[in-house]
Every structure is written in C-alpha cells, then in structure tokens.
N, C-alpha and C positions, 0 to 999 in steps of 0.2 A: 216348632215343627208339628203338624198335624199327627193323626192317626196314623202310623203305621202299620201294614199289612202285608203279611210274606204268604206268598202261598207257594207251595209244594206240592206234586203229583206223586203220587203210588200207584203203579200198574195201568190205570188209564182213565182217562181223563177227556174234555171238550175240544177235538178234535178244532173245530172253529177259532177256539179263542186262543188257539196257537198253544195246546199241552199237547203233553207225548201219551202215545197210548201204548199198553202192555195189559195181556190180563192173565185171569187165570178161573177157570171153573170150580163151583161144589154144588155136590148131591145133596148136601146135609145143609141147611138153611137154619142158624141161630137163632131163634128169639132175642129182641134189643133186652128184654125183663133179666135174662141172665150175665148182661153184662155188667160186673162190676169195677175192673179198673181198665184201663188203655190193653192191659198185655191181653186179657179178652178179645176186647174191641179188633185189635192188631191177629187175632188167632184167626180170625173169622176169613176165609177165605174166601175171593170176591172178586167179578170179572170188571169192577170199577171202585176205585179208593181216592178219594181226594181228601185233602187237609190244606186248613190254616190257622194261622194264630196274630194274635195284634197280644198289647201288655200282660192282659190277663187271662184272656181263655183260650184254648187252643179247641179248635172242631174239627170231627174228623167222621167225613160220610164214604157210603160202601152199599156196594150195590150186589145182596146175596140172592142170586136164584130170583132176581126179579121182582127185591123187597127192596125198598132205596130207605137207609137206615143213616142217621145223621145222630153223634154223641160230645158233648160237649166237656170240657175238661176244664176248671179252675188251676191256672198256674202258680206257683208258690213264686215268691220273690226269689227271682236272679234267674226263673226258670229262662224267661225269654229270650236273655244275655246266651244261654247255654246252647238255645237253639237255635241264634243265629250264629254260633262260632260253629256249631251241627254243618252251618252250610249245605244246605237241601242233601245230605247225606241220612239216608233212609235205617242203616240201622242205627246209625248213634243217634237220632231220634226217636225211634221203636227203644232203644234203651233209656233213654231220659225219662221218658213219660209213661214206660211200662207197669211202675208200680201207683202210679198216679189213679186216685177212686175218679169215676164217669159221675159227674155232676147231674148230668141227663144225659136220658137216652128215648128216641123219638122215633118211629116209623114215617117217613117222608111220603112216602108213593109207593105205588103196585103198578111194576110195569106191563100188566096185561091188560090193567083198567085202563092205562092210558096209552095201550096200543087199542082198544077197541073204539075210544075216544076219534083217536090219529085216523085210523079208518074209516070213521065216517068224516071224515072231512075231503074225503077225494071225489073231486069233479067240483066241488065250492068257490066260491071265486075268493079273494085275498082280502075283501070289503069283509065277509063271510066270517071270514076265520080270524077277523082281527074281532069283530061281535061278539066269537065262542070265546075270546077271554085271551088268545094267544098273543104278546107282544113281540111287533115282527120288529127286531133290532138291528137286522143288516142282508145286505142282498146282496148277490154275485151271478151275474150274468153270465150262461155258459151256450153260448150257439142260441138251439131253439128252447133253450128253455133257463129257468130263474131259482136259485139256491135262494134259499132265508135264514138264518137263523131265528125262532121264536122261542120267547119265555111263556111258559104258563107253570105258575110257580107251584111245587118245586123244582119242577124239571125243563130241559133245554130240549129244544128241538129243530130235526133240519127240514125243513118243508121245499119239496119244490115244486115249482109252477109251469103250468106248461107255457110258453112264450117268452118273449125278451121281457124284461121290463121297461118302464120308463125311466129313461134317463134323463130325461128334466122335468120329472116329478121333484117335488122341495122333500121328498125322506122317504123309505123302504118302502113303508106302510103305504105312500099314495104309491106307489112304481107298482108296486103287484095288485092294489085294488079289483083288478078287473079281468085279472089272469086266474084261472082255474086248477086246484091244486093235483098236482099228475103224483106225487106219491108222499109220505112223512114217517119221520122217524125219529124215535127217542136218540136223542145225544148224549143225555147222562143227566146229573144235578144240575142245578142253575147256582151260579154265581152266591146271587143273594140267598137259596136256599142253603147255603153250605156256610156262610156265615158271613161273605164279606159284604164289610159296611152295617152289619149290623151294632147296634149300642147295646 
C-alpha cells in the first residue's frame, strides 16, 4: 500500500478543495523562533490552521495576523496508530502531540506581500497570469464570469475572470487564456506547501 496521507482541518481551511472553514482572530502575532513543542504551535491563535501527517511527520500551518507559518513534527513510533484512532478529533490530537519538540519551524508567506502581488494582476488576461508564476488548477463557470483556483507556492488562490470560459479548451489554463482577471484573492496555504506529498 502506498503513502498514506490523513489530513485534518482546524478552524479553516481551502474553501475549494472542499474543507470547512471556522476561524478566529489575534492582535498578538508569535514569532515561529519561539516555538518549541506542538502545545506552542497549538497556543498561537490563528484565523487559518491546517494539519497533516503520513508515518513519520506530522505538519501543521497557521496563518497569524497575516504571517502563514508552517512547523513540522517528527512522530515517535505508534504515534501515527494513536492519531488515526484520534479520528480527526481536534482535542485528542492537540493532546497527543502537545508535548512533542517542533523539529522546524518556517515562515511560508506575508499575506500583504501577496495581496499587493494579486492586485496587480487585475485587468491581465489568464495567458498573463499563468507567466506571473500562478498554476491555474481548476475553473468554474459562474454566468458572466470564471472562478479558478491557482497555486503559486506557498499559498492557494481564487482568481476570477471576467467572462465564461472555454469549454472545449483541452484544461483550465487554455479556457481562461484570454479572459481578463476582474478580481483575486488569497485562499489560504497550498496543498503541497503544507506538506502533502512531500518526501
């Protein structure tokens, strides 16, 4: 059997990829330097928390005051066993791995940097924006105009276009080609920044 991969939402999550969203605000923004074990990590109050784990490590990113902060955790044997009997139950997981030490801990993104980014990309057409580095992964046609989801790593985003797209374009990225972006906005971490599928 392959890699397995569980992942779990805390408080909120990529709206797109079909997680639930909840949050919760702070004034007080932590430095990642003074985290030392999970019950740290877990203290930091955050209007975005996402986690996973595969055999050995468990990750877990958080998005304070608009700093997107991602901390990785070495598992001890049996841990894994413990947290899928856990069944995406939030405190008996916050209790398992509470006293567990932060193997690292990594600043992902500033989300002002990459709202001034998202900003100039309005009026660009979709050829445009796939250039600036954005991987456009999925489209949804809403009347006159076109949702996307894009990756530009670390973080996810929802970009829309003004117009339909094409619908027998052969993938996302040709359908909005030539459609002009009417607004964009940060969605949260990206998948593969948060750790899945990484080795």
């Amino acid at each position: 059997m392959g890699r397995r991969v569980i992942v779990a939402i805390a408080f909120a999550a990529l709206v797109a990829f079909g997680l639930c969203a909840c949050g919760q605000q702070s004034s007080s923004p932590q430095s990642p330097v003074a985290l030392k074990t999970m019950a740290d990590a877990f203290s930091v109050k955050s209007s975005e928390a996402r986690w996973v784990y595969d055999e050995s490590r468990f990750f877990y990113a958080f998005n304070n005051n608009g700093t997107y902060t991602r901390v990785i955790v070495d598992l001890p044997e049996g841990m894994k066993e413990k947290l899928d009997a856990a069944n995406f139950d939030e405190t008996k997981i916050k209790e398992l791995l509470a006293s567990l030490p932060i193997a690292k801990s990594e600043v992902l993104a500033d989300a002002a940097t990459a709202k001034k980014e998202l900003d100039a990309l309005k009026g660009k057409t979709g050829a445009e924006v796939t250039a600036a580095g954005y991987a456009i992964i999925n489209r949804s046609v809403n009347g006159s105009t076109t949702d996307c989801i894009a990756e530009r790593e670390p973080l996810a985003y929802l970009i829309t276009f003004e117009g339909p797209a094409d619908r027998n374009a052969p993938n996302p990225v040709e359908s909005v080609k030539d459609l002009k972006v009417k607004s964009a906005v940060i969605q949260g971490i990206s998948a593969k920044a948060l750790g899945i599928g990484e080795e």
